[in-house]
N, C-alpha and C positions, 0 to 999 in steps of 0.2 A: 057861722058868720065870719068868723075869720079866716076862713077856710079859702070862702068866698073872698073875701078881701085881698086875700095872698094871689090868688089868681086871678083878678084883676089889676095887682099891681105888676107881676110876672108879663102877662098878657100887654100893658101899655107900655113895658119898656122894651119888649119885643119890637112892638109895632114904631116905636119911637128911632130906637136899633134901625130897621128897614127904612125908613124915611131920611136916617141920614145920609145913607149907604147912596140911596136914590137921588139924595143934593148933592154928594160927593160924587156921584159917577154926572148928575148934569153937567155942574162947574168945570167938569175934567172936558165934556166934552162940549162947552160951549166957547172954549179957547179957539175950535177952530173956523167956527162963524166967520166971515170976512174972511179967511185965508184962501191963497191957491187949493186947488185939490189937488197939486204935488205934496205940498206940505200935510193934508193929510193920511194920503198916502205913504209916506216917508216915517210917517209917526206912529201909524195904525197895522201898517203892515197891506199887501194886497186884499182886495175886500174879497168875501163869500163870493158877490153878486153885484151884477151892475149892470142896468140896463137903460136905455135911451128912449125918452118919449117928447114931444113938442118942445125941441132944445133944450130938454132938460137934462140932467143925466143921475141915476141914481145908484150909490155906492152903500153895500149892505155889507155889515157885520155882524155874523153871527158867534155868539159864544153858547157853547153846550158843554154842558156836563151831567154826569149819573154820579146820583149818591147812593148811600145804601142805609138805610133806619133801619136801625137796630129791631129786634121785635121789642113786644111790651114785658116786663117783668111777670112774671107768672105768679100770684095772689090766692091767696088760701093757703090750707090744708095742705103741705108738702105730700106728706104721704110716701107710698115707696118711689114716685116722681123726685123725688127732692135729689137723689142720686145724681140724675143724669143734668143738674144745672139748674143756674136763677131762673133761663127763661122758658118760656111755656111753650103751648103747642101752634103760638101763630108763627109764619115765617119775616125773616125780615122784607121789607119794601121799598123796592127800588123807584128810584124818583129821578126822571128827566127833569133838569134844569139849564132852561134854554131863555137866550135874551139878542135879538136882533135890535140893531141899530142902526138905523138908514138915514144917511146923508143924502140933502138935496142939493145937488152943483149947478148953477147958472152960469153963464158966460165965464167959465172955467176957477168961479170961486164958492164956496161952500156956501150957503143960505140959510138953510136949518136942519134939523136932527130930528126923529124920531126913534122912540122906543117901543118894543112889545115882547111881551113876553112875561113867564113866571120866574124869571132872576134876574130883572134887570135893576130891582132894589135893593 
């Protein structure tokens, strides 16, 4: 039972962690709502991507990155395995973490913001 307890409390400050991260990157990019899209160009850097549809024009940021997770600790019975190290016999897991951010510019000033992605919080 407390086992359980521990990893539920572990488990919601994670998830607590992510949600701020997620209000912290809105906030950041709700400053340029109402601006020229020079000024968010100037700030953001050149976008990925940007393409033009019914006067509209949309400006795409993508951020990516690869991490690398460790494997899992290797559990039991050492044995004559215990030599060759903690971890066991799965390999580590590499993990794409990618997070687009696409502005919508109307008559040459920012609108709104969208997010997608598995790192954008």
């Amino acid at each position: 039972m407390r086992l359980l307890l521990a990893a539920l409390i572990v488990a919601s400050s994670l998830l607590a962690g992510c949600a701020n991260m997620l209000a912290q990157r809105q906030a950041f990019l709700s400053q340029f709502i109402g601006r020229p899209e020079a000024d968010l160009v100037r700030e953001l850097g050149v976008p990925t991507r940007s393409f033009d549809t019914s006067g509209r024009r949309f400006l795409a940021y993508v951020d990516r990155r690869v991490e690398l997770l460790p494997p899992p600790p290797m559990w039991g019975p050492w044995g004559p395995w215990g030599r060759f190290g903690y971890y066991g016999g799965f390999p580590a897991e590499v993990v794409e973490l990618v997070c687009e951010t696409t502005f919508e510019i109307a008559d040459g000033t920012v609108r709104s913001f969208s997010l997608r992605g598995n790192a954008c919080g």
